[in-house]
PAMI-214101 format. One record per residue (C-alpha): x, y negated, z; residue in one letter. Coordinates in pm, whole numbers, plus 50000, padded with zeros to 5 digits. Layout:
(lummi (X,Y,Z),A)
...
% end
This chain:
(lummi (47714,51623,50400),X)
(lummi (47614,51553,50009),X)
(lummi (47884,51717,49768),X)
(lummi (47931,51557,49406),X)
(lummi (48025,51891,49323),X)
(lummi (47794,52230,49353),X)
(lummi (48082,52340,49548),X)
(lummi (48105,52345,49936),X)
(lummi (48300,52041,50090),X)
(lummi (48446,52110,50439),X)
(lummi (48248,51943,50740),X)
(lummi (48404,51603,50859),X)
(lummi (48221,51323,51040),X)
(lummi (48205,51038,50789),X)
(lummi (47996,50819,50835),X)
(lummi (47713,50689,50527),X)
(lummi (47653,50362,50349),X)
(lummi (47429,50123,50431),X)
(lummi (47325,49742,50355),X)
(lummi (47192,49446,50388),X)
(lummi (47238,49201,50035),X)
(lummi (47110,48867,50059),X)
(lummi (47073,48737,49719),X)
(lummi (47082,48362,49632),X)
(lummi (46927,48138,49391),X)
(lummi (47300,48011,49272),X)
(lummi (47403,48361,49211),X)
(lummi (47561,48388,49521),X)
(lummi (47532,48762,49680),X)
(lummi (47587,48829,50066),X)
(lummi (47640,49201,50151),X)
(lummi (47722,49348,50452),X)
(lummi (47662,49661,50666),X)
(lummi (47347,49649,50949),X)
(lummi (47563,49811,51172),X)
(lummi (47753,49609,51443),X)
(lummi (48090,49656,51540),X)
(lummi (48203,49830,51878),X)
(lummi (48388,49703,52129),X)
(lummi (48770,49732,52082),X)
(lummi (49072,49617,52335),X)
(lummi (49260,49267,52331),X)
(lummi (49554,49417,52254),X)
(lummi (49741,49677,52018),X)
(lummi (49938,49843,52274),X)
(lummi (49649,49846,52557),X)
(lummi (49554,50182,52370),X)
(lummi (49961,50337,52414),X)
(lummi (49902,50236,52759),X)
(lummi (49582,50429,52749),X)
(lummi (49732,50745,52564),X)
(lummi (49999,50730,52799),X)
(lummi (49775,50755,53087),X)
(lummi (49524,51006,52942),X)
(lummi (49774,51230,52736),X)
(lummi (50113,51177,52867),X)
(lummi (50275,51491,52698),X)
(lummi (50155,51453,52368),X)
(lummi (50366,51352,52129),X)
(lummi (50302,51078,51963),X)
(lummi (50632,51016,51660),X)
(lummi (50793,51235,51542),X)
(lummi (51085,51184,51251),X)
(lummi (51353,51429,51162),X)
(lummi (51734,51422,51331),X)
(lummi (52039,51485,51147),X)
(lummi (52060,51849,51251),X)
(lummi (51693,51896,51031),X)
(lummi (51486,51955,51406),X)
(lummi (51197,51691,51469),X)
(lummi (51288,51436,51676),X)
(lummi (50995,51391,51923),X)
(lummi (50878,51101,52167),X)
(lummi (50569,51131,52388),X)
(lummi (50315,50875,52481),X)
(lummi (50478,50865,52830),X)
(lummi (50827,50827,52671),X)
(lummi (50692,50562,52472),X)
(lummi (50511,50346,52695),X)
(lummi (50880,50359,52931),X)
(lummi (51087,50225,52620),X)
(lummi (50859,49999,52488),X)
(lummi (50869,49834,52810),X)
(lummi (51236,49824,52883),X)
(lummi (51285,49699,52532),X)
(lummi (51041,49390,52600),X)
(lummi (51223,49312,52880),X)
(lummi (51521,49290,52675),X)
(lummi (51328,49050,52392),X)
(lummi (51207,48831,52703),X)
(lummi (51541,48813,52812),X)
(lummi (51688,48685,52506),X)
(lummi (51444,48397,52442),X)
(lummi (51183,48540,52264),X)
(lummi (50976,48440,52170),X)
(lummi (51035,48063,52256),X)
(lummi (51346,48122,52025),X)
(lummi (51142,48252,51728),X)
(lummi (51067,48615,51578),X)
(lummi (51166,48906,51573),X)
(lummi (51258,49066,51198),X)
(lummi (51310,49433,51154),X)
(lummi (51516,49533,50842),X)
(lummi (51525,49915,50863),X)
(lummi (51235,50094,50729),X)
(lummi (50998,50390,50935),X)
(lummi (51181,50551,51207),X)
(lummi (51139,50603,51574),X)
(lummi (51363,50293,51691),X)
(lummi (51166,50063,51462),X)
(lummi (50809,50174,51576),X)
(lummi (50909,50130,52005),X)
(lummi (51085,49748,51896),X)
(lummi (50781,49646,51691),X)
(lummi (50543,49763,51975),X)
(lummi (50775,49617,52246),X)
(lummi (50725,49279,52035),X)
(lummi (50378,49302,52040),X)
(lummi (50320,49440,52404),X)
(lummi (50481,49081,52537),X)
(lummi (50345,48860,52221),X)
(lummi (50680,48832,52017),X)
(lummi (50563,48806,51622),X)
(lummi (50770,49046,51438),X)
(lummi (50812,49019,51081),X)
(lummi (50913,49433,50895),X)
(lummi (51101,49333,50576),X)
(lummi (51169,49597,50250),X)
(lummi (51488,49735,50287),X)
(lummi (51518,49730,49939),X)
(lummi (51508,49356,49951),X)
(lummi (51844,49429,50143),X)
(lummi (51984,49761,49998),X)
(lummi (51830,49812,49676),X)
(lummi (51964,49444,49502),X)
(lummi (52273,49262,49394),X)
(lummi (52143,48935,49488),X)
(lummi (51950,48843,49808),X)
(lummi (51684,48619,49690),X)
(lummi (51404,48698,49826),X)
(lummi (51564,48820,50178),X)
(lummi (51714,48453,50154),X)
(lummi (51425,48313,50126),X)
(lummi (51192,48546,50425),X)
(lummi (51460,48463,50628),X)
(lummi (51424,48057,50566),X)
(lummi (51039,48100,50614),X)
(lummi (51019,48327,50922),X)
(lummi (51341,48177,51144),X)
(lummi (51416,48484,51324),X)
(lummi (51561,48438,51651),X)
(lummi (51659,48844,51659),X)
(lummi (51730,49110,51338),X)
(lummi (51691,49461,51376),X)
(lummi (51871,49716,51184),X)
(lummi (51906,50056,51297),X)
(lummi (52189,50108,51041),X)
(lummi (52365,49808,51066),X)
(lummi (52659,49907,50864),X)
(lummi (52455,49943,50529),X)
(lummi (52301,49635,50603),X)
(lummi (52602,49414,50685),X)
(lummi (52611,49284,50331),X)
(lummi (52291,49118,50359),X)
(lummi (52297,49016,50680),X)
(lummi (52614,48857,50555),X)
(lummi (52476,48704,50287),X)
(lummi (52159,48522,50445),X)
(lummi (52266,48515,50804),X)
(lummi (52427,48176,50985),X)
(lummi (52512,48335,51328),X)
(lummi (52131,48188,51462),X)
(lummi (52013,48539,51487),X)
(lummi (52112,48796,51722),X)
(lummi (52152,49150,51513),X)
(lummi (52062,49458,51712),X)
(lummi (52150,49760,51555),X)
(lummi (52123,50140,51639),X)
(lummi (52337,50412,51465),X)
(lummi (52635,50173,51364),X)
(lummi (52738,49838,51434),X)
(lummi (52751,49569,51136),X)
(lummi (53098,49530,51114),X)
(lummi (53228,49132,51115),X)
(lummi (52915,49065,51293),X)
(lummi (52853,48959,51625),X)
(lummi (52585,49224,51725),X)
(lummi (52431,49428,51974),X)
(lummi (52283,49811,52028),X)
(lummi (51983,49871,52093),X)
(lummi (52098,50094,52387),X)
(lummi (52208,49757,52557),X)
(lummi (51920,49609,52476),X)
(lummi (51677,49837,52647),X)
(lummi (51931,49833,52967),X)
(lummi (51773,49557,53115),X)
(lummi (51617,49606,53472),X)
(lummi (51189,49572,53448),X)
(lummi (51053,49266,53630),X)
(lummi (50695,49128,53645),X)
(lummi (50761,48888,53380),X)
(lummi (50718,49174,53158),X)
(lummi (50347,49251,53297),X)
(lummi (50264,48875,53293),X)
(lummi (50369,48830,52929),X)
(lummi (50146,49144,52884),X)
(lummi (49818,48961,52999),X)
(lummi (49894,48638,52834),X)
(lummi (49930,48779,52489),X)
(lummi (49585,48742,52383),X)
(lummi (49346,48850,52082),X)
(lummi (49409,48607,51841),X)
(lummi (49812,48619,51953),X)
(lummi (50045,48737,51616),X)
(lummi (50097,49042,51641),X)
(lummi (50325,49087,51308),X)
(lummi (50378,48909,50981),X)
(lummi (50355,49124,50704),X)
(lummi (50535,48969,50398),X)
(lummi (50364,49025,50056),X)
(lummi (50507,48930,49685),X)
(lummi (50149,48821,49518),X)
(lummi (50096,48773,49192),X)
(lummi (50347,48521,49137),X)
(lummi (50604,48310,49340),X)
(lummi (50842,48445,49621),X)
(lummi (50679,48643,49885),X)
(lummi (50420,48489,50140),X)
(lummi (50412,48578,50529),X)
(lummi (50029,48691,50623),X)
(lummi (49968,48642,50989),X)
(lummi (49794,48965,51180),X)
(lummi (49686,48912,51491),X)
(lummi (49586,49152,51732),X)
(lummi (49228,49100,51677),X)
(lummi (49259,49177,51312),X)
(lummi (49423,49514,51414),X)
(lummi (49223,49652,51661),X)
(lummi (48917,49491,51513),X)
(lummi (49045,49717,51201),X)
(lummi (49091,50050,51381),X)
(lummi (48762,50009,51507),X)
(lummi (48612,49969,51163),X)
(lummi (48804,50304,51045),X)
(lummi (48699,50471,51376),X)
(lummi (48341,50351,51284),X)
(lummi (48359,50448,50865),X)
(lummi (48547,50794,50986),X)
(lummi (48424,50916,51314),X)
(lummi (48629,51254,51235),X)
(lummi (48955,51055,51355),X)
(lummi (48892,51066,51680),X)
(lummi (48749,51375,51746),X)
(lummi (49050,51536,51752),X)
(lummi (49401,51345,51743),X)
(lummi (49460,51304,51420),X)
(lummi (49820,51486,51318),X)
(lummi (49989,51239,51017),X)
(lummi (50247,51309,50816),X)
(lummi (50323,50961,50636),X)
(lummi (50582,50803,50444),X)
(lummi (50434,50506,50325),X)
(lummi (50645,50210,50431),X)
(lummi (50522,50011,50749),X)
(lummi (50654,49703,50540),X)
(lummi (50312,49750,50426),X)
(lummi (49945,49694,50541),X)
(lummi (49857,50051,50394),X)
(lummi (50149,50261,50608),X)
(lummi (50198,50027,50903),X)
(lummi (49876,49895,51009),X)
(lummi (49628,50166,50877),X)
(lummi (49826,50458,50890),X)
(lummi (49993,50398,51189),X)
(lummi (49747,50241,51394),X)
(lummi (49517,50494,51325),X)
(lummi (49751,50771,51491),X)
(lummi (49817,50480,51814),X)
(lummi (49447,50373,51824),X)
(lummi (49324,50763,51814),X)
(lummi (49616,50891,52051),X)
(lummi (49713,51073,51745),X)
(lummi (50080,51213,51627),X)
(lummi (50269,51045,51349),X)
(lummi (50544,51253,51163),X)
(lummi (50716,51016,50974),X)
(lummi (50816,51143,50670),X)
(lummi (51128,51014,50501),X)
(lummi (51072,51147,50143),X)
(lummi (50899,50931,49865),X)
(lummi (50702,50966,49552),X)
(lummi (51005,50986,49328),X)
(lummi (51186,51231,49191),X)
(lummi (51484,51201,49414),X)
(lummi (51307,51150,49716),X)
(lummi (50932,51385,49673),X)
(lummi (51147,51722,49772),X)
(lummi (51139,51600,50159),X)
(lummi (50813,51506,50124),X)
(lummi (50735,51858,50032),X)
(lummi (50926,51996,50290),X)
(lummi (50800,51811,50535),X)
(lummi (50422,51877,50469),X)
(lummi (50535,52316,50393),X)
(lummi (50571,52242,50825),X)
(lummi (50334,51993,50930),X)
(lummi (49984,52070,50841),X)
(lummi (49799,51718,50877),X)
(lummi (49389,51655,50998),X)
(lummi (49387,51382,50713),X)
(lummi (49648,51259,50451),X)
(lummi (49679,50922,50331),X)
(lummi (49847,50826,50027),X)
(lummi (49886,50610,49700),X)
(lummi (49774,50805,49348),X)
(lummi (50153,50845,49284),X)
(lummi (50195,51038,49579),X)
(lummi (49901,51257,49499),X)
(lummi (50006,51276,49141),X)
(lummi (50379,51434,49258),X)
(lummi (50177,51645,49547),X)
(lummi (49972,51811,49277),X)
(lummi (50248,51979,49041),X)
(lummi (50443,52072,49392),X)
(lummi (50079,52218,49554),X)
(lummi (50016,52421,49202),X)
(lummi (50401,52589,49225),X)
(lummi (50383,52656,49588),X)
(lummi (50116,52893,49771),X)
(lummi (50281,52895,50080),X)
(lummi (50267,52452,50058),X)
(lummi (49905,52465,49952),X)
(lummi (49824,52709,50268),X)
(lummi (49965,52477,50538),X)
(lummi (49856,52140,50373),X)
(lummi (49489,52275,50292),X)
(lummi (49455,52446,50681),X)
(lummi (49299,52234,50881),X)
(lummi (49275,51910,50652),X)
(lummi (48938,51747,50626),X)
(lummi (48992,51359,50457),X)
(lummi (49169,51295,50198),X)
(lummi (49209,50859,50147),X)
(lummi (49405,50708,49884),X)
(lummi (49436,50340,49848),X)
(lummi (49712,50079,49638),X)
(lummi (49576,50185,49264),X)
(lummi (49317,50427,49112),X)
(lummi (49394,50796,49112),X)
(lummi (49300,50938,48764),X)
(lummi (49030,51162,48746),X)
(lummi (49239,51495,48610),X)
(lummi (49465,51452,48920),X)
(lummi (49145,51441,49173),X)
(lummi (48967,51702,48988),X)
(lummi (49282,51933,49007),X)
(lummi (49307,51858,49341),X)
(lummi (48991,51905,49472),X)
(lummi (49057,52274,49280),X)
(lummi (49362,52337,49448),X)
(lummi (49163,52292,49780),X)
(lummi (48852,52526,49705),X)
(lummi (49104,52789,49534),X)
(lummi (49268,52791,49843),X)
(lummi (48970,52753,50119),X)
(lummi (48677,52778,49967),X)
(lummi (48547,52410,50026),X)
(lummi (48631,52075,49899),X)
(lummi (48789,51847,50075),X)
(lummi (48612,51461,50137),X)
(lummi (48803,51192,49939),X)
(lummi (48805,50830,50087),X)
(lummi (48887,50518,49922),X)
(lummi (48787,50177,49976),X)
(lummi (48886,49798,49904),X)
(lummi (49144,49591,50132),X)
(lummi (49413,49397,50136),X)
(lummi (49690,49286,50332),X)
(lummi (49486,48945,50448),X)
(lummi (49210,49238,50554),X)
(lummi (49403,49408,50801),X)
(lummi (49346,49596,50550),X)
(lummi (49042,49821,50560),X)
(lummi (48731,49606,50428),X)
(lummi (48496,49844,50153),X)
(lummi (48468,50173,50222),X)
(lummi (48298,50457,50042),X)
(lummi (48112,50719,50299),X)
(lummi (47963,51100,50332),X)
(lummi (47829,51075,49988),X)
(lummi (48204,51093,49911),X)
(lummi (48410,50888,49631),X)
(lummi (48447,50909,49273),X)
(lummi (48681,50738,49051),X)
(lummi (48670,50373,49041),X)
(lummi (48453,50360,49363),X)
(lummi (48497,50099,49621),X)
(lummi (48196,50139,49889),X)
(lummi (48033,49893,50056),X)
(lummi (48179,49636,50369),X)
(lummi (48241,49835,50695),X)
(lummi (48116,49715,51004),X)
(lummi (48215,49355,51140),X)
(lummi (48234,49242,50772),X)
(lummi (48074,49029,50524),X)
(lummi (48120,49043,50192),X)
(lummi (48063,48714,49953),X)
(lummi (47974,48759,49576),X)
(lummi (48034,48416,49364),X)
(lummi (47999,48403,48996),X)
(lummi (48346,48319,48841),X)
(lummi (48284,48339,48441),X)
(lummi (48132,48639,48382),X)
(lummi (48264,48819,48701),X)
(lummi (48171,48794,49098),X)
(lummi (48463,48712,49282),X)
(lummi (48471,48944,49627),X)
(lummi (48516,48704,49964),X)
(lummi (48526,48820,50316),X)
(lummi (48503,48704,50670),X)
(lummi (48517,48885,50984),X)
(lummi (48757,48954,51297),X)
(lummi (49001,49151,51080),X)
(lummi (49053,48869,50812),X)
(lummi (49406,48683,50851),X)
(lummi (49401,48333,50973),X)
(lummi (49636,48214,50737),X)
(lummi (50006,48260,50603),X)
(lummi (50315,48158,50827),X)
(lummi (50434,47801,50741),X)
(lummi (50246,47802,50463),X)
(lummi (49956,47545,50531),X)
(lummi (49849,47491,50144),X)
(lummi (49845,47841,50091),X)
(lummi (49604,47874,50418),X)
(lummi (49367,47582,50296),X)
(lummi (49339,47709,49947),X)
(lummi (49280,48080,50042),X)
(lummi (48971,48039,50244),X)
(lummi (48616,47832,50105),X)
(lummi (48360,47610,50279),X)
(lummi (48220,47883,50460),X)
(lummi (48558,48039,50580),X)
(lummi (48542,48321,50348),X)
(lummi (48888,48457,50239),X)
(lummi (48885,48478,49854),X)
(lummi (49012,48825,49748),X)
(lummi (49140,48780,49404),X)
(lummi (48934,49043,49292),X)
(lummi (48633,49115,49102),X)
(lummi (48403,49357,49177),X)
(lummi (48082,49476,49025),X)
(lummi (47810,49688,49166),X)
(lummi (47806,50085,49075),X)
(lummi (47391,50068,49005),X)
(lummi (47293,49676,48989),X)
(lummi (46920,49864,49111),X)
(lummi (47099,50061,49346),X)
(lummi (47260,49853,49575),X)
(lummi (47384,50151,49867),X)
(lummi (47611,50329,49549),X)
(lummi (47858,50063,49650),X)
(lummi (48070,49869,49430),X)
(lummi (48344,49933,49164),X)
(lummi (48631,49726,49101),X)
(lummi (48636,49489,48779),X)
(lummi (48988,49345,48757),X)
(lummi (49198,49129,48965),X)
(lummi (49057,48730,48840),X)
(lummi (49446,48625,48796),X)
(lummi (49537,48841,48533),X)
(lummi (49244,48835,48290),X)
(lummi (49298,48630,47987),X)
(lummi (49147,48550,47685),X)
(lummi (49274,48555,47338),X)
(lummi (49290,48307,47072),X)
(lummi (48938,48389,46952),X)
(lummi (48845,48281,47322),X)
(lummi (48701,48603,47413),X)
(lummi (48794,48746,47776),X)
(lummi (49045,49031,47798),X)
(lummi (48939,49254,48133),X)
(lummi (49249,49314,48244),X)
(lummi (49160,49582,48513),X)
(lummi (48925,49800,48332),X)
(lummi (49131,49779,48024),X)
(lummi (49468,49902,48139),X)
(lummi (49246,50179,48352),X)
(lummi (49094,50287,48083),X)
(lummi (49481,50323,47897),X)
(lummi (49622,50495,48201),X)
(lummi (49356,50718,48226),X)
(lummi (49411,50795,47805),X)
(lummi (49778,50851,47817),X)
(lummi (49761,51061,48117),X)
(lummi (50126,51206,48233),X)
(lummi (50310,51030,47981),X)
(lummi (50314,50656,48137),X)
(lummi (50378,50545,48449),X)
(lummi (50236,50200,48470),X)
(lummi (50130,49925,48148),X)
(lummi (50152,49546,48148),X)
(lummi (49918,49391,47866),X)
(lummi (50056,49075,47717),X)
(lummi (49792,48863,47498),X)
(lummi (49718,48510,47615),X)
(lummi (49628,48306,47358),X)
(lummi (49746,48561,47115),X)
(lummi (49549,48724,46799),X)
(lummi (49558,49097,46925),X)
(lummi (49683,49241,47292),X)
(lummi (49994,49475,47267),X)
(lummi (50140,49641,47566),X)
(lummi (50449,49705,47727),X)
(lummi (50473,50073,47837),X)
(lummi (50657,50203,48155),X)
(lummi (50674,50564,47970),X)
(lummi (50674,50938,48266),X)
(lummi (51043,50988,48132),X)
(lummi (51042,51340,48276),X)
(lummi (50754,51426,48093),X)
(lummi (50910,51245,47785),X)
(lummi (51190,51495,47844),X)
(lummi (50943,51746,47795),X)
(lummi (50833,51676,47433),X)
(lummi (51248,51722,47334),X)
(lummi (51432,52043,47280),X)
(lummi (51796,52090,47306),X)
(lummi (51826,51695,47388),X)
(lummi (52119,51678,47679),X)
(lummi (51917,51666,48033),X)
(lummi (52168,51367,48072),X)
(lummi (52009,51157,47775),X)
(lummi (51987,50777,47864),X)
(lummi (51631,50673,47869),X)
(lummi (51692,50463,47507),X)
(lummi (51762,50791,47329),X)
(lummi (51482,50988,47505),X)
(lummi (51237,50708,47413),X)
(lummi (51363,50657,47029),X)
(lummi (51335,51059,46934),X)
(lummi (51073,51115,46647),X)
(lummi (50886,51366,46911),X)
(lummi (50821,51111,47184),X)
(lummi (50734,50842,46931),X)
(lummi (50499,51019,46743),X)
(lummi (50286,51139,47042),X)
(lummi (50256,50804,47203),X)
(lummi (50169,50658,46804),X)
(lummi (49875,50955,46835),X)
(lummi (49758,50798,47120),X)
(lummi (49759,50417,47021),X)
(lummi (49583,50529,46780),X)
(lummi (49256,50747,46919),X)
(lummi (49266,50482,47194),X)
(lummi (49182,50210,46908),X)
(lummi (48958,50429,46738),X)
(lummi (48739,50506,47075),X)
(lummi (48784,50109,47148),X)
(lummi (48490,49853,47085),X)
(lummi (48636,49573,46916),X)
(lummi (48954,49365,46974),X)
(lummi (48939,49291,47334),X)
(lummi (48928,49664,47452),X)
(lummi (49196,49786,47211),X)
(lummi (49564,49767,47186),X)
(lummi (49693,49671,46904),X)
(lummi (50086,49715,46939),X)
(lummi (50339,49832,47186),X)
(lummi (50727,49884,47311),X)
(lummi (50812,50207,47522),X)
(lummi (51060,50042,47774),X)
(lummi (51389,50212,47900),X)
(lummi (51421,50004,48195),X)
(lummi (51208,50073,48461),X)
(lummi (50984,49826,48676),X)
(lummi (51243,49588,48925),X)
(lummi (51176,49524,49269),X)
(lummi (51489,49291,49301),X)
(lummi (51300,49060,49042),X)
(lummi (50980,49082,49213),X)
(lummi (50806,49309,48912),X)
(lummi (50686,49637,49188),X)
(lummi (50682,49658,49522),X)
(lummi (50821,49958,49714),X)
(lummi (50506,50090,49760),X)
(lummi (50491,50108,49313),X)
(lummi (50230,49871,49257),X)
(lummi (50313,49653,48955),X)
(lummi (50313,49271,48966),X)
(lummi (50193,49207,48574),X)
(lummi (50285,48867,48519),X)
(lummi (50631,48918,48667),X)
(lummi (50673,49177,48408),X)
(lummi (50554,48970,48128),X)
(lummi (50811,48667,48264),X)
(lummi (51123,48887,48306),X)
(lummi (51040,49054,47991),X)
(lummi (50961,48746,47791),X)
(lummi (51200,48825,47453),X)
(lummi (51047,49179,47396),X)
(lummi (50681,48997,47477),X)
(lummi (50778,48809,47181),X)
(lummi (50911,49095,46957),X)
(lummi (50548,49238,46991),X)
(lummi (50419,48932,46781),X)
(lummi (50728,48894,46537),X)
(lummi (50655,48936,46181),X)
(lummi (50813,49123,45998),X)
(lummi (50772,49394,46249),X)
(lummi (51024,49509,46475),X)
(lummi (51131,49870,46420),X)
(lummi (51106,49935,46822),X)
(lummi (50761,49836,46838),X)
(lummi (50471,50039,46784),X)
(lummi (50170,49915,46607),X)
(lummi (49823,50091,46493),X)
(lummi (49831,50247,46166),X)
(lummi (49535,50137,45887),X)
(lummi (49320,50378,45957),X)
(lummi (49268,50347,46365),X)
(lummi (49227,49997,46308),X)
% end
């Protein structure tokens, strides 16, 4: 295996890129991998009744009980409660009656209900918690809860979500909860719901839920609007693990140990992630800890015990991972032991992070350690482009995986990435115009992205990504504003002191930006301020303002004209909002949510005279 680095890289089976590219006389480019795809079964839980079967002992989730001890259940015990709880769904209606929602987020309940849904062909529909527990106002719930029509709601704490379920709930839904019982609520435990006696009906909705049946509905927010419901079928699953299973033969030579908190709200964390521990007969620790500073210690504490075969994360997570794997030896020697793939997905992780990374590995093994990434979505099942062997390096996005076509069409000055295959949705749920505009003549699902190749002569170094075709703009001297590479290329600058940008500039004579500032690191730059500052007075000291001026400027002065530069910005105090749609839980930022929300401070970085809160280049960068 090829290392980028003249440093040894621990052996994994991964497999290399290859392709075919068909270019056209209209500029149209076909790309795709000469490989075919492998057989894979009808169903997502044929392979937990195949685990359970071949490896009935071995555990397959795992989460922590209150007492701090792992919680285990086996394939065995799995296969035995996902059945009992199907026959409860079939006895309630479902799904004749309509979905199934789950409201709580990863835990061991949640995983045997959603495969119980999909083992007799009930669509089941996991919601954000924080879309019940994390607002004041229950929009968005509301409205998933218009669109989908459950005829069942599960939430394993019921209390904390009684509120909500208040709040959007008529009485047409039956709520099943676990630990405690909404109160007010007519309701029922799971317990009683898994009482039911087995009966062939069970079996016989088995073997009528089919390949193209829903398996789930995984809501997503977009880039504008009020989230849409993307059908995944079973096809598009398994189809999916096969692809990974293809791309990363190394999963299934041993069963792969996760330890994963990303949420199964998600395509990343609940169809990658956790199919690839069912599809592999792997185990799944679910880890309750998140990249954030109140959350990242249980993370930490749950990796210093479980020592995974591959770890999967977004660049936050590896961000927070780093600082914790420099501090701790005794971390670094049970993460590092018998890893061999690292994959990160959502965003792209900046270069000082992966280098220090990849450090932190060979200081503590002597090898590397292979770095995956790739280009997906939640209409891709998600796992579409996939770097290889060769390995990845910033900004890389691979070529299609097998059972995948890619389309290139011109769009401006970009090529606009489309893709067909068995793991491409069918469409969104209720949503017919959204299904007829998402897909062209040829049945190709248009991405929303733009993508580029790495080496235009070399067409097997893969692609890189060139913005997301929504958010590009162009400015009032009608020159195009590359969204993507621009705000990379300002992430990547400021390092550790921002979180996230949005770049405002439509229409306008400059682009300014609206900062999303690392307040801890902010912190940093102030002596003797009170650790209980508010944000406002962390952000307004002369210390913090003066680095961030440094920066606007030697970002301006390394820029290449008007389009690539930033001319002005405001260091916010309020962070990004998932109750108004501007980040998912997962942290990826929806820009033009931002710039909607935030529309009187867009306009204070265009009032003359000059507002005192808002940063601007001084004569000399410009």
């Amino acid at each position: 295996m090829p290392s980028l680095t003249k440093r040894p890289v621990r052996a994994v089976r991964v497999a290399s890129l290859h392709a075919v590219v068909d270019r056209r006389e209209n500029g149209v480019i076909y790309v795709r991998s000469p490989r075919p795809l492998g057989a894979y079964p009808a169903r997502v839980t044929d392979r937990l009744e195949q685990w359970a079967e071949q490896a009935p002992a071995r555990i397959f989730l795992a989460e922590r009980a209150t007492d701090g001890n792992w919680r285990t259940v086996t394939y065995a015990e799995a296969l035995q409660r996902v059945r009992r709880l199907a026959q409860g769904l079939l006895d309630r209606g479902l799904p004749s009656s309509g979905p199934l929602m789950i409201l709580s987020g990863n835990g061991i309940e949640h995983a045997l209900l959603a495969l119980a849904a999909m083992y007799v062909g009930v669509p089941y529909a996991p919601v954000a918690p924080a879309y019940s527990l994390a607002v004041k106002e229950f929009t968005a719930l509301s409205y998933l809860w218009q669109n989908l029509g459950p005829a069942m709601v599960f939430a394993d704490e019921g209390a904390r979500f009684a509120p909500a379920l208040k709040a959007v709930s008529r009485g047409e839904a039956e709520i099943v909860f676990h630990k405690s019982r909404p109160e007010g609520m007519r309701s029922t435990s799971l317990e009683e719901l898994e009482s039911s006696a087995l009966s062939p009906e069970v079996d016989e909705a088995n073997r009528r839920t089919a390949p193209d049946s829903i398996a789930k509905i995984l809501y997503t927010s977009g880039s504008t609007g009020l989230p849409k419901g993307v059908i995944t079928t079973h096809r598009m699953l398994c189809s999916n693990q096969e692809m990974l299973l293809q791309m990363m033969p190394s999963l299934g030579d041993e069963p792969p140990v996760l330890c994963d908190w990303l949420p199964w709200n998600h395509t990343f964390g609940g169809s990658h992630n956790f199919g690839i521990a069912l599809y592999n007969g792997g185990s799944l620790y679910i880890d309750a800890g998140k990249p954030t500073p109140e959350w990242f210690g249980e993370t930490v504490r749950n990796l210093s015990e479980i020592a995974p075969t591959a770890y999967f994360n977004v660049p936050k997570g590896y961000e927070m991972l780093v600082s914790h794997l420099r501090a701790d030896a005794s971390l670094r020697r049970n993460f590092f032991s018998r890893l061999n793939l690292l994959f990160f997905a959502a965003a792209g992780l900046s270069q000082h992070i992966w280098d220090e990374l990849q450090d932190l590995a060979f200081e503590n093994c002597g090898e590397e350690i292979l770095v995956v990434t790739g280009l997906g979505a939640t209409e891709t099942a998600p796992f579409a482009l996939s770097t290889g062997s060769e390995g990845a390096v910033s900004g890389a996005l691979g070529l299609p995986v097998p059972g995948v076509e890619l389309k290139l069409v011109p769009v401006e000055e970009k090529l606009e990435a489309r893709l067909r295959g068995p793991s491409i949705t069918p469409g969104f749920w209720r949503r017919p115009e959204l299904t007829a505009a998402a897909f062209d003549e040829e049945s190709y699902y248009r991405l929303g992205d733009a993508i580029k190749f790495a080496d235009p002569q070399d067409p097997l170094k893969g692609f890189i990504f060139d913005g997301r075709l929504n958010e590009d703009f162009k400015n009032s001297a009608g020159t195009w504003v590359r969204v993507g590479p621009l705000r990379s290329r300002l992430l990547a600058h400021f390092g550790n002191l921002v979180q996230d940008v949005v770049l405002a500039g439509p229409d306008r004579d400059f682009i300014a930006a609206l900062f999303f500032p690392a307040l801890g690191m902010c912190r940093t730059l102030c002596p003797g301020l009170p650790p209980n500052a508010p944000p406002a007075e962390v952000l307004a000291r002369p210390e913090v303002r003066r680095l961030f001026q440094e920066k606007l400027d030697s970002f301006a002065m390394a820029s290449t004209g008007s389009s690539t530069r930033i001319d002005r910005a405001i260091l916010l105090d309020a962070p990004p909002s998932i109750e108004t749609q501007e980040i998912t839980d997962k942290g990826s930022i929806n820009q033009k949510t931002v710039l909607r929300n935030r529309a009187a401070l867009v306009e204070d970085l265009y009032r003359e005279p000059i507002p005192m809160h808002v940063l601007t280049l001084t004569k000399e960068s410009k």
